[in-house]
KOLFIMI-801567 format. One record per residue (C-alpha): residue in one letter; z, y, x. Coordinates in steps of 0.001 Angstrom, whole numbers, plus 500000, padded with zeros to 6 digits. Layout:
BEGIN
ATOM r     c3     c2     c1
ATOM A      Z      Y      X
...
***
This chain:
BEGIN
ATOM r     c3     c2     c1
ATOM X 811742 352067 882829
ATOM X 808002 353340 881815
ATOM X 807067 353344 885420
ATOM X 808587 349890 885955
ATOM X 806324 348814 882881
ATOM X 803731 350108 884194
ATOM X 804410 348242 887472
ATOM X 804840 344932 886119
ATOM X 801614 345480 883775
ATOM X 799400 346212 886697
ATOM X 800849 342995 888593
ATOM X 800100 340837 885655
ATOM X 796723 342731 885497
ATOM X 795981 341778 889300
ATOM X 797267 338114 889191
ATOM X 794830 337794 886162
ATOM X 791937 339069 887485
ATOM X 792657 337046 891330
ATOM X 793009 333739 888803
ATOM X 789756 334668 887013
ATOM X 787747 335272 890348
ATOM X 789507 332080 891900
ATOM X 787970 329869 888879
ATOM X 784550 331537 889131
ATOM X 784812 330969 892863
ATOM X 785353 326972 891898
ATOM X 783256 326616 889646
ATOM X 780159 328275 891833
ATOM X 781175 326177 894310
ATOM X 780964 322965 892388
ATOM X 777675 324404 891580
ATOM X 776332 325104 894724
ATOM X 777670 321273 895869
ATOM X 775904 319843 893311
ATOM X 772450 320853 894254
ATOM X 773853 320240 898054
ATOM X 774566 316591 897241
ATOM X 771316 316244 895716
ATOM X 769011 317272 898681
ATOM X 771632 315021 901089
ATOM X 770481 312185 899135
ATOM X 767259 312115 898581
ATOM X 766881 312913 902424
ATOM X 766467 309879 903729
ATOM X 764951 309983 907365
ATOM X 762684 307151 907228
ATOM X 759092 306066 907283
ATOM X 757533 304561 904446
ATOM X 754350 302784 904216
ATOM X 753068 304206 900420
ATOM X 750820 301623 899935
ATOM X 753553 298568 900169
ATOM X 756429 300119 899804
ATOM X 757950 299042 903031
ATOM X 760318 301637 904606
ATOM X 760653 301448 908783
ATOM X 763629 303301 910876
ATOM X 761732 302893 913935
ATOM X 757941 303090 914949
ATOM X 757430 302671 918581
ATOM X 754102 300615 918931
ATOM X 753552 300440 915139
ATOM X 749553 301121 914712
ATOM X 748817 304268 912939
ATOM X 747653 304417 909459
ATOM X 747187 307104 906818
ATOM X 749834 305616 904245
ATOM X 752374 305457 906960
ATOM X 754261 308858 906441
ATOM X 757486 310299 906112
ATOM X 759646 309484 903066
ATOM X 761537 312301 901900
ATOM X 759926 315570 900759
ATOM X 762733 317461 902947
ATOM X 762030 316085 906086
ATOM X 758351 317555 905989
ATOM X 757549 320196 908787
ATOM X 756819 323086 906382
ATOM X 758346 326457 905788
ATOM X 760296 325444 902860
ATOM X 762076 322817 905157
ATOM X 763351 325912 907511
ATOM X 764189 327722 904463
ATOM X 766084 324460 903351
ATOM X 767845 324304 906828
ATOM X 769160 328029 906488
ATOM X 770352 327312 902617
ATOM X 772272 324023 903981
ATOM X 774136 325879 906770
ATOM X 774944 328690 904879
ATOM X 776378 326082 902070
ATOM X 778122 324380 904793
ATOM X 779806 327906 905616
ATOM X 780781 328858 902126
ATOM X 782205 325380 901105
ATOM X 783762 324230 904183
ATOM X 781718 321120 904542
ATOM X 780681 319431 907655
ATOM X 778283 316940 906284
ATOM X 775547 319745 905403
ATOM X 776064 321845 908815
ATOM X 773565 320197 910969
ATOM X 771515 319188 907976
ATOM X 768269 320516 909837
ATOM X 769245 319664 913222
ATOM X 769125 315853 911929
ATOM X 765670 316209 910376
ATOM X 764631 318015 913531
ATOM X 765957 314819 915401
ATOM X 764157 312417 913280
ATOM X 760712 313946 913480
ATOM X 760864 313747 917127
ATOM X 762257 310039 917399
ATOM X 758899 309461 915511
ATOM X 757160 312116 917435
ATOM X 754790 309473 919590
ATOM X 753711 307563 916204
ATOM X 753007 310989 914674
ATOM X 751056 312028 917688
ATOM X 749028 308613 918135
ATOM X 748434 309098 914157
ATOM X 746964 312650 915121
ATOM X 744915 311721 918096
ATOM X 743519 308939 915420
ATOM X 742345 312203 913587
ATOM X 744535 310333 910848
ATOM X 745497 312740 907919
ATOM X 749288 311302 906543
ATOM X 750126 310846 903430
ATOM X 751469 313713 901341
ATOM X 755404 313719 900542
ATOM X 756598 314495 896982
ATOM X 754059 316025 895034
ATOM X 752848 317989 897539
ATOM X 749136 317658 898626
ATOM X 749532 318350 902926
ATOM X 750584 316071 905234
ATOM X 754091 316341 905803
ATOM X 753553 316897 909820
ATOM X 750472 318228 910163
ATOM X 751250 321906 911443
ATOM X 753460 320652 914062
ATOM X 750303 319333 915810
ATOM X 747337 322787 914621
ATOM X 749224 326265 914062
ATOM X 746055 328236 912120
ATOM X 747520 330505 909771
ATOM X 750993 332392 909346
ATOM X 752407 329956 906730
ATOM X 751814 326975 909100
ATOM X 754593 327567 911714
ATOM X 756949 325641 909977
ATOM X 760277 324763 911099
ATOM X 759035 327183 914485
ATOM X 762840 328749 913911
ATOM X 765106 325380 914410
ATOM X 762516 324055 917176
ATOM X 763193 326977 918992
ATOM X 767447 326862 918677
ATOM X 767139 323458 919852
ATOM X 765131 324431 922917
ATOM X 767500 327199 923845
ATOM X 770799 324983 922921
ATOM X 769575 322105 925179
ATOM X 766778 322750 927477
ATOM X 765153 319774 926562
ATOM X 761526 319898 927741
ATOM X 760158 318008 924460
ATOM X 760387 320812 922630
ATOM X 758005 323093 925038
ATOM X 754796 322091 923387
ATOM X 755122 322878 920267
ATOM X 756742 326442 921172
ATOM X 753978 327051 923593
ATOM X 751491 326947 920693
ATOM X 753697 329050 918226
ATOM X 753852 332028 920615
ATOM X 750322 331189 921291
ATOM X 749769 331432 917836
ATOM X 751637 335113 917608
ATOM X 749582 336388 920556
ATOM X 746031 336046 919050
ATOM X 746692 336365 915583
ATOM X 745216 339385 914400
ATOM X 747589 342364 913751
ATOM X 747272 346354 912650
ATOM X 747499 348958 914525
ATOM X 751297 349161 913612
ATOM X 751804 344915 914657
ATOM X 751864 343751 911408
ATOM X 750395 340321 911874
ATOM X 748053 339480 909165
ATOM X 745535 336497 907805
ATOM X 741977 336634 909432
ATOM X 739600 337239 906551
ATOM X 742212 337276 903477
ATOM X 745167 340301 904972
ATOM X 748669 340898 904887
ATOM X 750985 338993 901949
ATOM X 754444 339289 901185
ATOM X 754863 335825 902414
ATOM X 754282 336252 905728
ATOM X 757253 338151 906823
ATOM X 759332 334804 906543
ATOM X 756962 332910 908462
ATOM X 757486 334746 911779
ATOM X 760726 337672 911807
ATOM X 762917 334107 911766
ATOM X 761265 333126 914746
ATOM X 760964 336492 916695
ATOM X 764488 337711 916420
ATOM X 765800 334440 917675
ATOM X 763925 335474 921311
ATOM X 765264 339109 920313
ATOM X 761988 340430 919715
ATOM X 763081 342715 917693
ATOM X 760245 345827 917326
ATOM X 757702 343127 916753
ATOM X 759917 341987 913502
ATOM X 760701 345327 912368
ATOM X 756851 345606 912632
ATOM X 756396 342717 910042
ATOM X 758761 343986 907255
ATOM X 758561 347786 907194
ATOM X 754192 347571 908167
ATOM X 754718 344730 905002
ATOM X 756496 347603 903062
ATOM X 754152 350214 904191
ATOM X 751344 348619 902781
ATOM X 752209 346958 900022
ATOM X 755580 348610 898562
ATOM X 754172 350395 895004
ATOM X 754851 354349 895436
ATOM X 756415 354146 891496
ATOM X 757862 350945 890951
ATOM X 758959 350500 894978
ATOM X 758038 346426 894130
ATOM X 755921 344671 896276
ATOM X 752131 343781 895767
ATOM X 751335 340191 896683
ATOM X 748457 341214 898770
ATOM X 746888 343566 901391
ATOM X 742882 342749 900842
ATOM X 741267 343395 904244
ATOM X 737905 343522 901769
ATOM X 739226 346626 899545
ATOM X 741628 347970 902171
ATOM X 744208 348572 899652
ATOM X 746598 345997 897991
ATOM X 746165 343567 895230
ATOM X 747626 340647 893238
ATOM X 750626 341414 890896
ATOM X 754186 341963 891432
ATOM X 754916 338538 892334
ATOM X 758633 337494 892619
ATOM X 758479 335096 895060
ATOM X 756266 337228 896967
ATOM X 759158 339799 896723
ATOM X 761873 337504 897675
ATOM X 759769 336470 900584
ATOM X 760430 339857 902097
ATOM X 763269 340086 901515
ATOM X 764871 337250 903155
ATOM X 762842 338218 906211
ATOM X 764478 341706 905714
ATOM X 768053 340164 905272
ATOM X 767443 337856 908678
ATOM X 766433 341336 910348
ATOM X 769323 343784 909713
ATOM X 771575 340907 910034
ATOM X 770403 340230 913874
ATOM X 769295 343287 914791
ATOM X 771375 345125 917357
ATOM X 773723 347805 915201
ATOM X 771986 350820 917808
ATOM X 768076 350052 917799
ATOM X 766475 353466 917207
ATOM X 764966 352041 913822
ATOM X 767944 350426 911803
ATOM X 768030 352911 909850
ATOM X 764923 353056 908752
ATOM X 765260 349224 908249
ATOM X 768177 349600 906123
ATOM X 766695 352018 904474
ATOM X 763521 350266 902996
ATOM X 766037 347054 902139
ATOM X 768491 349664 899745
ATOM X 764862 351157 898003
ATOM X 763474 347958 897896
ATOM X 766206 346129 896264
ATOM X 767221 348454 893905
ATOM X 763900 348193 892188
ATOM X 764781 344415 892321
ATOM X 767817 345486 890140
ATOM X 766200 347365 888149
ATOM X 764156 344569 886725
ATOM X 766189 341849 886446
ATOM X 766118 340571 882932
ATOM X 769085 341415 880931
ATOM X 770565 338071 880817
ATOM X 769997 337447 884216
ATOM X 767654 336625 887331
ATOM X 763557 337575 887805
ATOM X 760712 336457 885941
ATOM X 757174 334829 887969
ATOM X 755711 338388 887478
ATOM X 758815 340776 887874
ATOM X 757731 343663 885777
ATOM X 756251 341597 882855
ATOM X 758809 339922 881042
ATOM X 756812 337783 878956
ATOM X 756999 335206 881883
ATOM X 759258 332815 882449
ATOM X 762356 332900 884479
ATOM X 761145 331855 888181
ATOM X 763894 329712 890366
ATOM X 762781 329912 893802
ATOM X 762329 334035 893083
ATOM X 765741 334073 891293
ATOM X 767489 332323 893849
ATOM X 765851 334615 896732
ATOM X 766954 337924 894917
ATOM X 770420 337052 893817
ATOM X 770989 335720 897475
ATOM X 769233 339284 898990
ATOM X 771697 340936 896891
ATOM X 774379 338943 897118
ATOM X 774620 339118 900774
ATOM X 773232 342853 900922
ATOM X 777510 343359 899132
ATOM X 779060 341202 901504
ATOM X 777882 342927 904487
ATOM X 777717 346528 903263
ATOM X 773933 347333 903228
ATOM X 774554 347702 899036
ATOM X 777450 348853 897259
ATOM X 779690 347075 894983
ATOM X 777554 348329 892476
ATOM X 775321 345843 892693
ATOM X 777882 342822 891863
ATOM X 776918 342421 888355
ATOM X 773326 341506 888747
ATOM X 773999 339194 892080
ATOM X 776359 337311 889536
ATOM X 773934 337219 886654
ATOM X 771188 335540 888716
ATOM X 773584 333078 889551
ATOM X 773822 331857 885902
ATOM X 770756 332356 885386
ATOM X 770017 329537 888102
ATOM X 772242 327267 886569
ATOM X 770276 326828 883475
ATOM X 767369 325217 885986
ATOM X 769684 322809 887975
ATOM X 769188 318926 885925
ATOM X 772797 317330 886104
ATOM X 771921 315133 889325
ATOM X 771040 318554 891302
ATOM X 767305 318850 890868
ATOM X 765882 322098 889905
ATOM X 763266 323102 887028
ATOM X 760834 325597 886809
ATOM X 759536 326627 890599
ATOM X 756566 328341 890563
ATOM X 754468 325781 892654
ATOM X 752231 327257 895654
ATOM X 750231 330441 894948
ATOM X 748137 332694 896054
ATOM X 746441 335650 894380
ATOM X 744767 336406 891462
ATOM X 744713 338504 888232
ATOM X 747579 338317 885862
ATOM X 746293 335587 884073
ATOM X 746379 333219 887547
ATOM X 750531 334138 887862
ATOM X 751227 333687 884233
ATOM X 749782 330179 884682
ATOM X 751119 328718 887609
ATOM X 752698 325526 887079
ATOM X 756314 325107 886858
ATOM X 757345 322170 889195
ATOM X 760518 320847 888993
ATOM X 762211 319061 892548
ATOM X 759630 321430 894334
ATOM X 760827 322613 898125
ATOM X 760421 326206 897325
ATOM X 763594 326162 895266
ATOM X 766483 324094 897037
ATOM X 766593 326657 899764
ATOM X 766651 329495 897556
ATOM X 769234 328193 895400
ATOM X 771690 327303 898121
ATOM X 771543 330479 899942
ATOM X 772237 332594 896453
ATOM X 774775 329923 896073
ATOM X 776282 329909 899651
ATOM X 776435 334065 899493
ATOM X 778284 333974 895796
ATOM X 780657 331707 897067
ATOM X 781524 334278 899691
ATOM X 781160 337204 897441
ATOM X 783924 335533 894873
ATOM X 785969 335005 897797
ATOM X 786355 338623 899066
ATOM X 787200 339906 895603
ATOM X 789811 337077 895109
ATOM X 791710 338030 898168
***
């Protein structure tokens, strides 16, 4: 009879626990749609002349002028827009939803149906008009690839190419593995920025790109030469900056800067072949390096713009990038389940930055380095690109975690 007790107890103990994971799973997923739905609606995929207002679908033989530009912030040709692309997929995955799944293949689509009015605008030496409240024009690196963070959506361009064969695409690969080739590099590969160095930004920029043509020492060369250089021997956080001036790094513990490197860490061990003679090592560097991450969290939940001063405020796009780095790190193995709590902490944390139509608060806006002083002042942006990304992949990757544990 005890032992039958006992039985029945643990059942009730088990259904209880499978309902409670089952509601968190819901309501992270209503949370992660939310934000979804937001960035599918304000993506518009038209042109818009900004100084009448007047929106066009198509542009063949329209003359070019500066106010003439793209629309929507998320259709610009930055980065953030690849980072975007990865979040919506991943969001598609987790929630079953078709409508987000070729979210980036459709902006992709609608640059290049306006691909000869943005290269007569070029030849013009016509400068577009910014998107959002950005400063750059929105297509600008497509056409001049000078620095690591200009390669843009360099990942998609190059799935396309390989998915279809289609020759319009050539071009702007040619000058992205142009771009690779002659950009100065250590002795180790790690590629670095002519006259400023290496920063934990640049990972992202180019492993994306290189393990999708399987070039897979030169990306293991970006994150552990990034970690080698930058990685703090006490804390094991990242330094925003390798000065090529000082030869030795500089700038603060940044969090973006960390989550940066990580999601170029998280794209390498989760492409890389299982036997490459450095996996290890890889895998290795991602379990130090994110259990210093844990280690600062703050209490409540998620990172702060400088991670190991917690006078500063809670950072999305950071937050987002750690809890996903985690979060995924469990679901594939590379961390144990120890590591649960704090995925699911920076989760609610982010929710106390979405605005009840799906835009996000407090994203550190574009940065580079300085003393403390320059981090602790950033400005906090709110609808700024670095965060939607960030937020749907930590979303995407709790959805999944929730899952396995209900099951």
């Amino acid at each position: 009879m005890i032992h039958r007790t006992c039985t029945l107890a643990s059942l009730l103990c088990l259904t209880a626990v499978q309902g409670s994971s089952s509601a968190a799973e819901n309501e992270s997923a209503a949370q992660l749609r939310v934000v979804a739905e937001h960035v599918l609606t304000q993506t518009t995929r038209r042109m818009i002349d900004r100084s009448s207002g007047q929106t066009f679908e198509e542009t063949t033989g329209l003359a070019p002028k500066p106010e003439i530009s793209i629309e929507s912030k998320f259709n610009a040709w930055f980065y953030q827009t690849w980072l975007l692309t990865d979040g919506m997929r991943r969001a598609a995955a987790a929630l079953n939803e078709p409508r987000y799944h070729e979210y980036g293949e459709q902006n992709l689509e609608f640059i290049f149906r306006h691909m000869d009015y943005f290269q007569r605008q070029h030849d013009a030496r016509i400068k577009a008009a910014p998107v959002g409240d950005g400063k750059l024009s929105p297509i600008g690196f497509y056409f001049d690839i000078t620095a690591l963070w200009h390669t843009g959506l360099a990942p998609l361009v190059l799935e396309r190419s390989q998915a279809t064969s289609e020759p319009k695409y050539d071009p702007f690969l040619r000058r992205m593995r142009h771009f690779i080739t002659e950009c100065p590099r250590f002795d180790d590969g790690l590629l670095y920025r002519k006259g400023k160095g290496a920063m934990t930004d640049d990972p992202f920029m180019t492993v994306p790109f290189l393990v999708r043509e399987a070039r897979f020492d030169e990306a293991v060369a970006q994150v552990l030469g990034t970690h080698r250089r930058l990685l703090d021997p006490d804390k094991h956080l990242l330094r925003h900056l390798w000065d090529s001036k000082t030869q030795k790094p500089a700038g603060e513990f940044w969090g973006r800067g960390n989550g940066w490197t990580v999601l170029a860490h998280v794209e390498l061990l989760a492409t890389m072949p299982k036997d490459h003679p450095r996996r290890d090592e890889v895998l290795a560097a991602y379990q130090k390096h994110l259990t210093a991450i844990r280690d600062c969290a703050d209490p409540k939940g998620g990172w702060h713009q400088v991670l190991d001063h917690p006078e500063s405020w809670l950072e999305t796009s950071a937050t987002g990038m750690l809890t996903y780095g985690i979060a995924r790190g469990v679901n594939e193995g590379w961390l144990d389940a120890s590591f649960t709590e704090t995925a699911r902490k920076g989760w609610a944390a982010l929710q106390t930055k979405v605005l009840p139509d799906g835009d996000l608060l407090d994203v550190c806006g574009s940065t580079d380095t300085g003393d403390l002083d320059y981090y602790l002042k950033r400005p906090r942006l709110q609808g700024d690109l670095h965060g939607f990304g960030s937020y749907l992949l930590a979303g995407a990757e709790i959805v999944r975690l929730q899952s396995s544990h209900s099951k």
